[in-house]
C-alpha positions as CSV (number, residue, x, y, z in Angstrom):
1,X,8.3,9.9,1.2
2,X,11.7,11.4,2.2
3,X,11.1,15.3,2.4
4,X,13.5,18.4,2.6
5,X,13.3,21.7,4.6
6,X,12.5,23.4,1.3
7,X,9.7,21.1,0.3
8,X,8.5,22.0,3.5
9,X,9.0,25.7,3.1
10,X,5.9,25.5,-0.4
11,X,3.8,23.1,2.5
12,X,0.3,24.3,3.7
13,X,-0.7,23.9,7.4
14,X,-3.0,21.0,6.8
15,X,-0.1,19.0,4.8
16,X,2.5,20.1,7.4
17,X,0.1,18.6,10.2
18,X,-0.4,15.5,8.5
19,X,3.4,15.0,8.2
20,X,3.6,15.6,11.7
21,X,1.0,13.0,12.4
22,X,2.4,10.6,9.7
23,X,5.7,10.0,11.6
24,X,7.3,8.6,15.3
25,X,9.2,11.2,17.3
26,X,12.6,9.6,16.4
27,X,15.3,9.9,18.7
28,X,16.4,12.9,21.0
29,X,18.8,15.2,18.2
30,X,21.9,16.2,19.4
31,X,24.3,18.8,18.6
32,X,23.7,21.8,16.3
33,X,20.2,21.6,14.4
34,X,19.5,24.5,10.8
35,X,16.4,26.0,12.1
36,X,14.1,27.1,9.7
37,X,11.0,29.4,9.8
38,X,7.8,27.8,7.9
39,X,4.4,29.6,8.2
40,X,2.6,27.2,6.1
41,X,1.3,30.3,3.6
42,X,3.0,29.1,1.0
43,X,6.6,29.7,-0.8
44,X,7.3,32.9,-1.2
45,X,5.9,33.8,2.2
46,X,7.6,31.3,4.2
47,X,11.0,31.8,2.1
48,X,10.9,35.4,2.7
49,X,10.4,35.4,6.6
50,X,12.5,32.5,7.1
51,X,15.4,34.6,5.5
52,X,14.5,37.6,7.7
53,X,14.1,35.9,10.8
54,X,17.5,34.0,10.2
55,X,19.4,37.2,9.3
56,X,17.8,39.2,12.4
57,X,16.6,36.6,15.1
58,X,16.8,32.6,15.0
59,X,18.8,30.2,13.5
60,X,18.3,27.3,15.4
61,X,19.0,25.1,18.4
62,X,21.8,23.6,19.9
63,X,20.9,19.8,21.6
64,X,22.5,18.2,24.6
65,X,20.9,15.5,24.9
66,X,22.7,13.9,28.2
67,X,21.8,16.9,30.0
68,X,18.0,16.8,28.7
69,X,18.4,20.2,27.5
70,X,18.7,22.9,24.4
71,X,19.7,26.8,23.9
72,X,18.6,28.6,21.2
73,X,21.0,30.3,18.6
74,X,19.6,33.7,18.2
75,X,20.4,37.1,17.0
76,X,22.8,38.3,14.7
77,X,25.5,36.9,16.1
78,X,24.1,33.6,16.7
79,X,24.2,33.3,20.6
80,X,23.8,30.6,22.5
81,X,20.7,31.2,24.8
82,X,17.3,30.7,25.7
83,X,17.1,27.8,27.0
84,X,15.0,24.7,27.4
85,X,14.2,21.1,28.9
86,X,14.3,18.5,26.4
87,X,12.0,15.2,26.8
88,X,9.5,12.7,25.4
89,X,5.5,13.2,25.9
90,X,2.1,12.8,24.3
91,X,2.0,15.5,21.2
92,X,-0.8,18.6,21.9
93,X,-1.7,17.8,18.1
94,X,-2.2,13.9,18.5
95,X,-1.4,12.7,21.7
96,X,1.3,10.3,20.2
97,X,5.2,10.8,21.4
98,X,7.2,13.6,20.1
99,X,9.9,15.6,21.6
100,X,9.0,18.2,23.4
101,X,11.3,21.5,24.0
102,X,9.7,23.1,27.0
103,X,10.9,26.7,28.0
104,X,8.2,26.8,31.0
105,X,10.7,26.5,34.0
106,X,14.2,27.6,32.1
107,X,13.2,31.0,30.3
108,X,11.9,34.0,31.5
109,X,11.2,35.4,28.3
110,X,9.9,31.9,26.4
111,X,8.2,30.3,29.7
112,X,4.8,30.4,27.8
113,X,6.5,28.6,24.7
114,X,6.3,24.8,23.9
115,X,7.8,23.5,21.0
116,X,7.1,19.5,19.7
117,X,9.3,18.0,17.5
118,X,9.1,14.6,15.1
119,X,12.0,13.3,12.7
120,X,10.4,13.4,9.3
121,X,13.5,12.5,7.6
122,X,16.9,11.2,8.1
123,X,18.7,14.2,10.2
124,X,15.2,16.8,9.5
125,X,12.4,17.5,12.3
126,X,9.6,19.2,11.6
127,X,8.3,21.5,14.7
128,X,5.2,23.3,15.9
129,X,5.4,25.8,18.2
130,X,3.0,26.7,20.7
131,X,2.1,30.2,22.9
132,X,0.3,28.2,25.6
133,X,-2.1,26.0,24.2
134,X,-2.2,28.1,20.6
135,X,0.1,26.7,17.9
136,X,2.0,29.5,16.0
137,X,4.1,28.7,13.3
138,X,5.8,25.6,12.0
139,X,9.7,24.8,11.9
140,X,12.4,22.9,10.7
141,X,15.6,21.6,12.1
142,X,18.0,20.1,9.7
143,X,21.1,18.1,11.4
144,X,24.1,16.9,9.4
145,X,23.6,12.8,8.5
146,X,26.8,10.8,9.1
């Protein structure tokens, strides 16, 4: 089933899990990455603070992947900051590989934060995001397919 970031905007958290679980990490993304709020409380919930957290505060990551690393793209202006390693490990969810973006030794402000990533489709990842060991919200990061 090839999915899309707004497919996964209407997703609940259980169905959002088991695409996470469904799918291999795929390979280490590189360059500039969509990013996309989901909440998995439906549509309208996840459209609307997706829109307002684009506007005001994220809109995605930037990958190198030779130097193992990542910066955010936040506020308005869409700076290039907060940034984190970039590696392969067991998922918190499952225990299988995904990519994880750990902030823990690069950011002040984000050390507490974890993010795993999986490819759920050509050039899309789906994300959890963790506050220590307590998953958050859900995200998406859409990369241009050559």
């Amino acid at each position: 089933m090839v999915v899309s970031t707004d497919q996964l905007l209407g997703m609940s958290k259980r169905a959002l899990d088991e695409l996470f679980r469904d799918h291999p990490q795929g390979d280490i993304p590189s360059g500039e990455g969509h990013g996309t709020v989901i909440l998995g409380l439906g549509r309208f919930i996840s459209e609307l603070v997706s829109k307002v957290v684009r506007r005001i505060a994220w809109q995605g990551k930037v990958f190198d992947p030779v130097k193992g690393e990542l910066r955010n793209e936040i506020s308005p202006l869409s700076e290039r900051a907060i940034r984190a390693k970039v590696y392969m490990a067991p998922s918190w969810l499952d225990e299988k590989e995904c990519i994880v973006l750990d902030y823990s030794h690069t950011s002040f402000v984000a050390r507490r934060i974890r993010d795993e990533i999986r490819e759920v489709a050509p050039g899309l990842f789906l994300g959890i995001a963790y506050w220590g060991r307590r998953r958050f919200l859900f995200f998406a990061l859409a990369f241009p397919t050559r």
